[in-house]
N, C-alpha and C positions, 0 to 999 in steps of 0.2 A: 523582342522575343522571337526566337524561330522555333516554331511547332514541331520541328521535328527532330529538336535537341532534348537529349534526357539527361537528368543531372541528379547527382547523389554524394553523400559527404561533403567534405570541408568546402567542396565548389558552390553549396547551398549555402553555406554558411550560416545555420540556426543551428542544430545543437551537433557540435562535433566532438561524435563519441563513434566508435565502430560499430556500436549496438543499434546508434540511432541511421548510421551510413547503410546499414543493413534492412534494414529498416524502407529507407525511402528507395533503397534498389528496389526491393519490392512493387514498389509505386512504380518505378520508374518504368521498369521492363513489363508491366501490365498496362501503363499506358500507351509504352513503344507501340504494345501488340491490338491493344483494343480503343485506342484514343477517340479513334474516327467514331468508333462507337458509343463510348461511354467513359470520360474522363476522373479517375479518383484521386480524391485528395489525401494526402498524408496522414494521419490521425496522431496529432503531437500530445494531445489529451495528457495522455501519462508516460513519459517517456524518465524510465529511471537513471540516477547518476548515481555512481560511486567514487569517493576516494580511497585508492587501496593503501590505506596507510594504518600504523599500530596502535587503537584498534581503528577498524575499518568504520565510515563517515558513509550513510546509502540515503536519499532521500527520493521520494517521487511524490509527482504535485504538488501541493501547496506546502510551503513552511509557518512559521507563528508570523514570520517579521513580513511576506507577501499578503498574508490574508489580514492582516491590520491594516497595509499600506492602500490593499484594493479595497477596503471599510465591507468584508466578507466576515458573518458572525461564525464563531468555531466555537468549540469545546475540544477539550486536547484530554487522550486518556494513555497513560504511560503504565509502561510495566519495565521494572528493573531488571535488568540480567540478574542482579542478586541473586535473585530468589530461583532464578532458572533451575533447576536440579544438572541439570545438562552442561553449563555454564559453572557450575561448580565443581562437580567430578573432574571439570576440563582445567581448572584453575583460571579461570579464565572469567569470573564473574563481578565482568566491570563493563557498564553501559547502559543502553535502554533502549528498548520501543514505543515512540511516542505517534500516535494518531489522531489528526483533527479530522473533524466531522461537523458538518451543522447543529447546531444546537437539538438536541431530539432527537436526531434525527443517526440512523448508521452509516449513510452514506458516507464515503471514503472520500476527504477533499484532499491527504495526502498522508504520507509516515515519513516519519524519519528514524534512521533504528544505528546507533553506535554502537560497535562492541564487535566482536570476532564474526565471521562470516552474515556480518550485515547485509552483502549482497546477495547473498544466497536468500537471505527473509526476506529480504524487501520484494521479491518476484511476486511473492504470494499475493499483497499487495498492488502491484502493478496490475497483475490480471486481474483482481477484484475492481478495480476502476476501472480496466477499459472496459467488461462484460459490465458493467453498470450493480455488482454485488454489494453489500456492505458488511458489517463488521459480525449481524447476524450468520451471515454464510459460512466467516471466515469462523463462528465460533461453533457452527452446527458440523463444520468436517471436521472429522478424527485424524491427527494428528499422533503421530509415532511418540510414544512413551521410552524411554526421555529423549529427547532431541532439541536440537536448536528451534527449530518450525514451531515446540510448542510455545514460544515464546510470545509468536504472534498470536494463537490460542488467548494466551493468558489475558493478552493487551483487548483482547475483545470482550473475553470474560469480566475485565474491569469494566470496562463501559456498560456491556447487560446489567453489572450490578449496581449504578451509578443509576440506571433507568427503570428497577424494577419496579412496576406496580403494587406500590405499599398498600393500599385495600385491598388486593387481592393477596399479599401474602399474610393480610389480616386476618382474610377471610377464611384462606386456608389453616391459618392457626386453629382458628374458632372451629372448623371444620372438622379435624384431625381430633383433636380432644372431644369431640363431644362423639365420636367413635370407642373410646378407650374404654 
């Protein structure tokens, strides 16, 4: 190793994407400048891919077939482009947004999302992993009516409703009617 080489893209040879070469220049040229002081390391955490093909294939972090193979528990919560509004006016409502997450839990262990401007959705995504958010954030910000982005909306909303606290929305039944 020589300490006072910096290296980025396909010369690293871990993920060669121009997003991800972008990326470690970052790293690179802040270590050139401040190394003697404080060395950082790359942050590969979530680093998204696309295939730009018809329709478009985006995934970041974990897939079904890595989190089975590393014996990592998931729940997987999907939303169909079908039903997108946005996706339909567009002719275009063919694919899906699918998210694993620990069991219970919102954390984001990764998505994968088919269908037209999939790498556009998946960003939302990406930064909810690195910033450490989960699928609560991604369902409490307001999203553009109708839009592609609400799709990832919806894929949250499914999970909130997979998790909701059925005694309390018992509760609030019982609640509500003894009001009337």
């Amino acid at each position: 190793m020589y300490p006072n080489i910096y290296a980025c893209g396909d010369a690293v040879g871990t993920y060669q994407f121009t997003h991800t070469a972008a990326h470690q220049a970052w790293y690179a040229t802040i270590n050139a400048l401040f190394g003697p002081f404080r060395g950082f390391r790359v942050d590969y955490s979530a680093i998204p891919a696309v295939t730009f093909v018809d329709p478009e294939v985006a995934r970041v972090g974990l897939n079904e077939h890595e989190a089975r193979a590393q014996g990592i528990a998931y729940e997987v919560s999907r939303y169909e482009l079908a039903e997108l509004d946005r996706a339909i006016t567009e002719d275009q409502a063919q694919g899906f947004v699918k998210v694993f997450t620990p069991p219970g839990k919102d954390r984001i262990l990764g998505a994968t999302i088919v269908g037209q401007h999939a790498g556009e959705l998946l960003a939302e995504f990406t930064l909810a992993m690195r910033r450490g958010m989960g699928l609560n954030a991604i369902l409490g910000t307001i999203h553009a009516y109708p839009s592609w982005a609400d799709a990832n909306n919806y894929v949250a909303g499914s999970w909130k409703k997979a998790h909701a606290p059925e005694w309390l929305l018992a509760w609030l039944v019982r609640y509500h009617a003894s009001r009337l």
